[in-house]
Backbone as CSV, one residue per row, in Angstrom:
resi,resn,N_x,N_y,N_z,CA_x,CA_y,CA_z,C_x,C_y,C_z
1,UNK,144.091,-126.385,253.461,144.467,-127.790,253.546,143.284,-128.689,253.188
2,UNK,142.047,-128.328,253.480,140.997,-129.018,253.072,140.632,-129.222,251.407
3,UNK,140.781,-128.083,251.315,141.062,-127.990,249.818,141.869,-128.747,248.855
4,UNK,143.003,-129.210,249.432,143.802,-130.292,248.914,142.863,-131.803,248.974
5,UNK,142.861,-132.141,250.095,142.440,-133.273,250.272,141.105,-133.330,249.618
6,UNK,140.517,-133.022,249.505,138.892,-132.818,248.246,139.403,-133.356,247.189
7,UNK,140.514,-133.050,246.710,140.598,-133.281,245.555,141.710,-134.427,244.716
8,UNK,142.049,-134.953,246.193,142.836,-136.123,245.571,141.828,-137.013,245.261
9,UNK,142.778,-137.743,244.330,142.075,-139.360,243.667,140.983,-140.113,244.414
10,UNK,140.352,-140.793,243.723,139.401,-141.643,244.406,140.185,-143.118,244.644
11,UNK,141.099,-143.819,243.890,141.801,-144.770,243.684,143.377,-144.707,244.444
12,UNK,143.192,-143.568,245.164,144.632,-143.283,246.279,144.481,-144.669,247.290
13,UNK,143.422,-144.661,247.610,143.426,-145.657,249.255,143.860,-147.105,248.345
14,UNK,144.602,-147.574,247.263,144.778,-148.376,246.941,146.435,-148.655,247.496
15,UNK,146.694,-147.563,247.822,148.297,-147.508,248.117,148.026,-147.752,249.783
16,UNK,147.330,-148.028,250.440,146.615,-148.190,251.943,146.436,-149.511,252.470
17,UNK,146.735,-150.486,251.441,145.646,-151.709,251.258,146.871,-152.936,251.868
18,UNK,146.341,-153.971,253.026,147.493,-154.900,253.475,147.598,-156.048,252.305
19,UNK,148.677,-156.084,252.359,149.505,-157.665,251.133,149.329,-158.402,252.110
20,UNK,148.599,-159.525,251.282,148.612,-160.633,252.822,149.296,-161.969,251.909
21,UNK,149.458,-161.728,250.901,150.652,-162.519,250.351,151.876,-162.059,249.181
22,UNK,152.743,-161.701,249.312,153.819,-161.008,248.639,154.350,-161.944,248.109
23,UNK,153.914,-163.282,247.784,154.858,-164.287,246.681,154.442,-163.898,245.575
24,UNK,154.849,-163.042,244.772,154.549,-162.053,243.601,154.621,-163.249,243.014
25,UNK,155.862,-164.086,242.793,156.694,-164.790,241.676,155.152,-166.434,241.697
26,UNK,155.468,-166.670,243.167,154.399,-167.516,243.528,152.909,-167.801,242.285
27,UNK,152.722,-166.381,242.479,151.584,-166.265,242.237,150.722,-166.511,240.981
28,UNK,152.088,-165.539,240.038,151.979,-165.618,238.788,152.731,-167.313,238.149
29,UNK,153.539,-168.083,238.937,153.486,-169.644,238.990,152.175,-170.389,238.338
30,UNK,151.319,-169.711,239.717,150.326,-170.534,239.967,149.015,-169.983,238.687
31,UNK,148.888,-169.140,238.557,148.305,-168.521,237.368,148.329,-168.964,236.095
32,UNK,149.700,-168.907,236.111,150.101,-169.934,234.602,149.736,-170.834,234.607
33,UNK,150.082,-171.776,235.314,149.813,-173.373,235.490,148.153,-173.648,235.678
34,UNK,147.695,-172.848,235.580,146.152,-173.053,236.122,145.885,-172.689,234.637
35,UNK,146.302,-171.602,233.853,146.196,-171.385,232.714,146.311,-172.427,231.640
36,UNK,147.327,-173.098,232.286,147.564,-173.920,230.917,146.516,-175.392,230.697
37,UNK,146.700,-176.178,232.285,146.069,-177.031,232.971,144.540,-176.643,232.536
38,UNK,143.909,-175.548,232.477,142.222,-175.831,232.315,141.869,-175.557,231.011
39,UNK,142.910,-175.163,230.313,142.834,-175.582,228.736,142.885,-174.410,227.699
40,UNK,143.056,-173.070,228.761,142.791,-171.634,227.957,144.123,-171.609,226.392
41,UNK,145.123,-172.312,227.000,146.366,-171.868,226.792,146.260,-172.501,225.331
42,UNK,145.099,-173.481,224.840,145.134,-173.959,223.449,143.797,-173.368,222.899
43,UNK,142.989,-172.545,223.878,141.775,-172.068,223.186,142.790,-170.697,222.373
44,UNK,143.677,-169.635,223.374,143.934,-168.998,222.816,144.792,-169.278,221.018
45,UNK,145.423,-170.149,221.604,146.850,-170.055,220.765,145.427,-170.802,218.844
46,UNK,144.403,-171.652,219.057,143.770,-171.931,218.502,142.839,-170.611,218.067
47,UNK,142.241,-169.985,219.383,141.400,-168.343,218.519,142.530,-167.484,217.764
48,UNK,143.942,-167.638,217.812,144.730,-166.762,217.047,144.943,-167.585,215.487
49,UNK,145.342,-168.493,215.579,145.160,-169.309,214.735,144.015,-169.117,213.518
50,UNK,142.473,-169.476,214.077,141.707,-169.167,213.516,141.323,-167.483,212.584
51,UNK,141.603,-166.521,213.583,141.872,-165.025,213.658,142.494,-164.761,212.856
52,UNK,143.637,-164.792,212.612,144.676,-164.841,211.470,144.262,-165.154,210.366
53,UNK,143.709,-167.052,210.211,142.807,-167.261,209.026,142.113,-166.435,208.089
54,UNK,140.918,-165.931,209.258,139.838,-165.036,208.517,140.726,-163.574,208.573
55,UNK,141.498,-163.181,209.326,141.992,-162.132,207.932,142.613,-162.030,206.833
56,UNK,143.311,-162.946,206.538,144.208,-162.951,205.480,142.666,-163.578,204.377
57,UNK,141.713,-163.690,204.521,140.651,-164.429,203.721,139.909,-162.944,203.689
58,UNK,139.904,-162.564,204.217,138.765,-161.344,204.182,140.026,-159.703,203.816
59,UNK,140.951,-159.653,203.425,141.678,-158.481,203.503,141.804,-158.481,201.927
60,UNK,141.943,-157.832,201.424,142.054,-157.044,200.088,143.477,-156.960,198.827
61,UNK,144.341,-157.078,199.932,145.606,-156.517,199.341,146.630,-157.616,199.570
């Protein structure tokens, strides 16, 4: 029996761990909105933008 337990996961005690807030839906709300609000949401959509640019400038075919 010892033998078993040696050899489980190091990342098991993650299934151990208390939820001290389960508003899943909440959460990811609030994530977004924080996302959009501090300005990521036009850096990205602008680094794809740009990204796109330089490949179609730099590709071959």
């Amino acid at each position: 029996m010892s033998q078993l337990i040696w050899h489980l996961p190091e990342n098991l005690t993650i299934l151990a761990q208390n939820i001290t807030d389960p508003n899943l839906i909440g959460q990811m709300q609030k994530a977004f909105t924080h996302f959009v609000q501090s300005g990521q949401a036009w850096a990205l959509l602008i680094g794809l933008a740009i990204g796109y640019m330089i490949r179609n400038l730099t590709s071959f075919g």
